[in-house]
C-alpha positions in Angstrom: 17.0 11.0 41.5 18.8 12.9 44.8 17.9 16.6 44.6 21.2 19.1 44.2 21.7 20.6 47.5 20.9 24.1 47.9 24.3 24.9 49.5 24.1 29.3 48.2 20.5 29.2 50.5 21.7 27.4 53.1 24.4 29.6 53.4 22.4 32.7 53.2 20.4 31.2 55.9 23.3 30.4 57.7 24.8 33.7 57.3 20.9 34.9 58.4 21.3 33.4 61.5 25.1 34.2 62.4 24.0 38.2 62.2 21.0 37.7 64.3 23.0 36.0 66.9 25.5 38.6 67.0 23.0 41.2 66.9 22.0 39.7 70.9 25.0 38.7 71.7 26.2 42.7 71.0 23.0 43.6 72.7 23.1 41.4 75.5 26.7 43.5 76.2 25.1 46.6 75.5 22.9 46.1 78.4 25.3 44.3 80.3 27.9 47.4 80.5 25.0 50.0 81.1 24.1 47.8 84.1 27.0 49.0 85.8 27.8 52.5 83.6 26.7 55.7 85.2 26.4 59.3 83.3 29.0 61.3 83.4 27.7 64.0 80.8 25.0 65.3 79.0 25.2 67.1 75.7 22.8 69.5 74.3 21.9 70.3 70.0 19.7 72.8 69.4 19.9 73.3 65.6 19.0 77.1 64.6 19.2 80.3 66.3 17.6 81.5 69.6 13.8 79.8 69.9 11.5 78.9 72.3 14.0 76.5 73.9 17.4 76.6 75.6 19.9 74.9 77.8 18.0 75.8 80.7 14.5 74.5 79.5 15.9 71.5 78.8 17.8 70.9 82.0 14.2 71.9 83.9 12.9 69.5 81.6 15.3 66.7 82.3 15.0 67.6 86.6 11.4 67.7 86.4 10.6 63.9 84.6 14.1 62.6 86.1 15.5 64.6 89.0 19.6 64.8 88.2 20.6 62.1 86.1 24.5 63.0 86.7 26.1 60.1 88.0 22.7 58.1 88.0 23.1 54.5 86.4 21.7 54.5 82.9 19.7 51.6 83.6 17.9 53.4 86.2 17.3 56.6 83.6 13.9 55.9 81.3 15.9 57.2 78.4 12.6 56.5 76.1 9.8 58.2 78.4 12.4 61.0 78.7 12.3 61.7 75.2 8.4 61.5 75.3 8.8 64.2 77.9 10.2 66.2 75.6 8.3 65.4 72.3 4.8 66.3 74.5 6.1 69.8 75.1 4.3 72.2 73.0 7.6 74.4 71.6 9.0 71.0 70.5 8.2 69.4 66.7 10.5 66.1 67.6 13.3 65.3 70.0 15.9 62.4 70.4 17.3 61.2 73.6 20.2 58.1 73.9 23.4 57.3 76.0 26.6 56.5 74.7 29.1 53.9 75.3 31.0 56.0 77.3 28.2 57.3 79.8 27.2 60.4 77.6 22.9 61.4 77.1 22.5 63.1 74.5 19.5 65.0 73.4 18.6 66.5 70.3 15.8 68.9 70.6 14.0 70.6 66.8 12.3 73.6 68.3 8.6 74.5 66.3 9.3 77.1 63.6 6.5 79.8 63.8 5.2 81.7 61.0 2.2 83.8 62.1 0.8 85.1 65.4 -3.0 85.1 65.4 -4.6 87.2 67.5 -8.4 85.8 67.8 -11.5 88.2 68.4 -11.7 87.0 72.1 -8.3 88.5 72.5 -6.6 84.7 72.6 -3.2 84.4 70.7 -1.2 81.7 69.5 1.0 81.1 66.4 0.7 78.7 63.5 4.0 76.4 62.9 5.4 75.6 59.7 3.8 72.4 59.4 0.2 74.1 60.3 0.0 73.6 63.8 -1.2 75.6 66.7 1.3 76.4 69.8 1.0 78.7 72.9 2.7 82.1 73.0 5.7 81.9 75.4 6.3 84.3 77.9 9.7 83.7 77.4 10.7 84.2 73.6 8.5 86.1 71.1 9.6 85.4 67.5 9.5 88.1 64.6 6.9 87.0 62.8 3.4 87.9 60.5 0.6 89.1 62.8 -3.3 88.3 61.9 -6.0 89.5 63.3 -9.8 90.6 63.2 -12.9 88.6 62.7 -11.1 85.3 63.9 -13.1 83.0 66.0 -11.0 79.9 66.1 -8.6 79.4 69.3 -6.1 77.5 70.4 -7.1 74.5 72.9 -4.8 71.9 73.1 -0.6 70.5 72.3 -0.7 70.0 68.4 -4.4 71.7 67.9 -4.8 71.6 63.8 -6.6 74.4 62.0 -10.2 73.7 61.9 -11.7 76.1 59.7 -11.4 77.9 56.6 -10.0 81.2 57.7 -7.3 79.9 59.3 -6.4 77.6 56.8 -6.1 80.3 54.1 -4.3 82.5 57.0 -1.4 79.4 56.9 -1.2 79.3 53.7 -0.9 83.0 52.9 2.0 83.2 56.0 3.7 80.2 54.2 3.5 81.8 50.7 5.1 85.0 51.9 7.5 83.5 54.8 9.0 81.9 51.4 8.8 85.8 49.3 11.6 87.8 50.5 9.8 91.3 49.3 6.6 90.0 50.7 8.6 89.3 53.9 10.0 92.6 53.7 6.7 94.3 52.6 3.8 92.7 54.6 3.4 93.4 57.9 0.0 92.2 59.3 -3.1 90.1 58.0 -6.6 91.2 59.0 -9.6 89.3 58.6 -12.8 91.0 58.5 -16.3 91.4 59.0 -17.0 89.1 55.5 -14.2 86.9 56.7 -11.8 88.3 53.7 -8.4 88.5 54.0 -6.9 91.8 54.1 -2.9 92.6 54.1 -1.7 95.6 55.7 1.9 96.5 54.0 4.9 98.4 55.7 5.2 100.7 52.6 1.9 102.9 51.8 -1.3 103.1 53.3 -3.6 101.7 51.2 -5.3 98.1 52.0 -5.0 94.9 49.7 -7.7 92.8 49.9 -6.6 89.5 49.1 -10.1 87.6 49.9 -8.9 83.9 50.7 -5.7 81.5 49.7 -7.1 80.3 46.5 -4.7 81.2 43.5 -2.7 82.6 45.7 0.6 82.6 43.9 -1.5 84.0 40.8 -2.8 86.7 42.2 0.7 87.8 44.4 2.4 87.3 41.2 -0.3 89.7 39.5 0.5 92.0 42.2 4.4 92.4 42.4 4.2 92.7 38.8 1.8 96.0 39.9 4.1 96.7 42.5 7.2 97.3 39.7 5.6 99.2 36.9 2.2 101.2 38.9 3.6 101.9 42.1 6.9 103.9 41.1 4.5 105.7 38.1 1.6 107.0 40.4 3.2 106.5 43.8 3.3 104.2 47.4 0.1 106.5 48.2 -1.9 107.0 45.3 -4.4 103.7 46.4 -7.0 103.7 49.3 -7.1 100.3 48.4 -5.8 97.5 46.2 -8.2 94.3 45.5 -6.5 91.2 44.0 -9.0 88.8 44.9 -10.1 88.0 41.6 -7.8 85.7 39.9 -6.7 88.1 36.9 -8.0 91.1 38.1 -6.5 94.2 40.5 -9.4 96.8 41.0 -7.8 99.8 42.6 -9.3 102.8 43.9 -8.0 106.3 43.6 -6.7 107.9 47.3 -8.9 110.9 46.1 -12.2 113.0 47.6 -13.3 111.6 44.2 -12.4 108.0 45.0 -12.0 107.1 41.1 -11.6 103.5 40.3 -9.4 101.7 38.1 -9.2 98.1 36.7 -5.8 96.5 35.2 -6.7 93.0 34.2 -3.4 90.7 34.0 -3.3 88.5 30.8 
């Protein structure tokens, strides 16, 4: 018996091999027209506000790998190692770089987004990113951001350096937690590590020191204390702690401002 013929897979594969074909045909002309198209512009996206780069860091950045491009035939621009010019500078998470039809580059730059400045003990700073990277300080642009400092040993070395040990891994993760907390935004100024490599949180608003010990719980123990913050601090007032420890998970041990230095202990159910 003569099998049915397939005729819905052939034409699938027929249809298969029609896009294909077009597909080189359109990039064939792609290639063809850029063969003889020069650039006659180059546009520019920064997303976001003021950063670590601008027009003219990216037009140094574009001389430097590829001298001016203006008027240059695309085909004689490395459009792709361009871009990996870009990407390998260290105030830049990711970058895009293509030519249109009509002779324009464009390039699309997404800046780092800082979130804390570390200032080691060897007097080295650099900031954390967002994503938990390590970038240079810039001599150019210094972004409003969380300082830490004290007993912190680790330094930055190289484009992309991650966070090696502990310290600065619960220094992230406590700049992340209150970059997201608009009163601890507002209230924290600065992050000191000391001598028993505990974190310690200097706030804009009183004197007294929370110790905040590491990132574990964190979101526990910051809830326990803006709960403190709204029903202690307005009773006894902004000054009435030397210092505030939330480090234990359900727990805030404070001690009295006093010659006397009394202690007292709320524990949160």
């Amino acid at each position: 018996m003569l099998k049915r013929i397939a005729w819905k897979r052939i034409l699938c594969v027929f249809t298969w091999l029609l896009s294909i074909g077009g597909l080189m045909v359109l990039m064939s002309f792609i290639d063809g027209k850029k063969s003889y198209l020069k650039c006659k512009d180059i546009k520019v996206i920064i997303p976001g506000t003021a950063g670590f780069i601008d027009r003219n860091e990216v037009n140094r950045i574009i001389q430097n790998h590829s001298g001016l491009i203006i008027s240059k035939y695309l085909h004689e621009i490395n459009l792709h190692e361009l871009e990996n010019e870009f990407k390998r500078n260290p105030y830049i998470r990711d970058a895009k770089v293509f030519a249109d039809m009509d002779g324009t580059v464009n390039i699309k730059v997404i800046q780092s987004d800082p979130i804390l400045r570390v200032m080691t003990l060897n007097n080295q700073d650099y900031y954390i990113d967002r994503l938990g990277n390590k970038i240079p300080v810039s001599k150019d642009y210094t972004p409003h951001v969380l300082v830490a400092n004290g007993h912190i040993t680790e330094n930055y070395t190289k484009r992309e350096d991650s966070l090696r040990t502990k310290v600065t891994r619960d220094l992230y993760k406590t700049a992340l937690y209150v970059e997201k907390d608009s009163l601890w935004r507002d209230q924290f100024e600065q992050l000191y590590v000391n001598a028993q490599r505990e974190i310690e949180i200097v706030p804009r608003v009183g004197n007294q020191k929370i110790i905040l010990g590491d990132a574990d719980s964190l979101e526990t123990r910051l809830r326990n204390l803006k709960v403190f913050y709204k029903k202690a601090m307005p009773v006894v007032g902004w000054n009435a702690y030397k210092t505030i420890n939330i480090k234990y998970t359900n727990q805030i041990i404070c001690e009295r401002n006093l010659a006397d230095s009394a202690w007292l202990v709320i524990t949160q159910k």
